[in-house]
N, C-alpha and C positions, 0 to 999 in steps of 0.2 A: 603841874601838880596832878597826881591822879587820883580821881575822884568816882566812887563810884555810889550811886545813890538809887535803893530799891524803894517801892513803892507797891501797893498792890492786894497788904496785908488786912486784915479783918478780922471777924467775928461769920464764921457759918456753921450751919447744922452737919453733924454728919452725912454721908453722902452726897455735897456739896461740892462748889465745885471753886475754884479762885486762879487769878494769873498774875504773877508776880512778876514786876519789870526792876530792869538793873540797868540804870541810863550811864555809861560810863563816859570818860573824858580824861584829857591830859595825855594818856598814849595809845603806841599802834594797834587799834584795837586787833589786828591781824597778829599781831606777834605771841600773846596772850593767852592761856587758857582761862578762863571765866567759870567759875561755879556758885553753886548754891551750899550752902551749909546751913545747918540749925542749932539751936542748943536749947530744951526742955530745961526746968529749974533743972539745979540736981544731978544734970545728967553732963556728960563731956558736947563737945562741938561734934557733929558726924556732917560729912560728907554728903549729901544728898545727892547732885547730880554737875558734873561740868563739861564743858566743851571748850573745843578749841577749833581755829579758822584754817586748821590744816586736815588731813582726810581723816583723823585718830576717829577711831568711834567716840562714840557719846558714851560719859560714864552713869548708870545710877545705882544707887547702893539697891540692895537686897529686897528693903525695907517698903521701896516706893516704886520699882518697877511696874512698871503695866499701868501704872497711876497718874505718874509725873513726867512731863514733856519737856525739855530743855530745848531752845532752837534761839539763834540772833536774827537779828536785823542790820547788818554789817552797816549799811546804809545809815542809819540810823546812833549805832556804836551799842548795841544794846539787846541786852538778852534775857530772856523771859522764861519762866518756871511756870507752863502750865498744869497745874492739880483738880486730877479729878477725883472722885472716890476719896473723898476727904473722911479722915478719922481722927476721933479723939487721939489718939499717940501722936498724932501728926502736930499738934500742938505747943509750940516751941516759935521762939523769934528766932526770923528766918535772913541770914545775911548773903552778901555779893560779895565774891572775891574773888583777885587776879591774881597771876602766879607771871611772869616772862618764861615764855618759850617751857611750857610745863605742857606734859602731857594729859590729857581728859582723867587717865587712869592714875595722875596723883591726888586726883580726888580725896580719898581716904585720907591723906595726909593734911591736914588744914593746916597745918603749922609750916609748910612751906609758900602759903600764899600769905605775898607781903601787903597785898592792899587790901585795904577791906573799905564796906558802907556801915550803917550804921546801925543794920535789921529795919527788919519790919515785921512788927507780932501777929502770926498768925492761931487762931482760934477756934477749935474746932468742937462743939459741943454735942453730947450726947444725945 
């Protein structure tokens, strides 16, 4: 069964900073691309940032560039959303999702990753 479970989430001040982990399990984690997504009340699901264990670049949206570090832990099965430069917009529960054999750059597309966790809300206060 594939499971993927992030953790990580909080409450911080602007300009702060947090590390979000996505402990996955059940399959290859090489086979996989993995990403981050959000969804603000009100707002659609976006894409934030994903990777994969083949040499694709690393995806991140527009929004979070220069911010937000995506990187795994192969070893481990697990991949982490480091945030720095945290802002209010950034504020939105933040989920993990796999895709099989997807490219970093279908990021954008959240509706082709079939597994998902369960979020973790992240807070980011004025």
């Amino acid at each position: 069964e594939v499971q993927l479970v992030e953790s990580g989430g909080g409450l911080v001040q602007a300009g702060g900073s947090l590390r979000l982990s996505c402990a996955t399990s059940g399959f290859t984690f090489d086979d996989y691309a993995i990403g981050w997504f959000r969804q603000a009340p009100g707002k659609e699901r976006e894409g934030v940032s994903c990777i994969n264990s083949l040499d694709d670049p690393t995806y991140y949206s527009d929004s979070v560039k220069g911010r937000f570090t995506i990187f795994n832990d192969t070893a481990k099965n697990t991949v982490y959303l480091q945030m720095i430069s945290l802002k209010p917009e950034d504020t939105a529960v933040y989920y993990c999702a796999a895709a099989f054999r997807y490219s970093a750059y279908d990021c954008p597309y959240p509706v082709g990753f079939g597994s998902w966790g369960r979020g973790t809300q992240v807070t980011v206060s004025s």
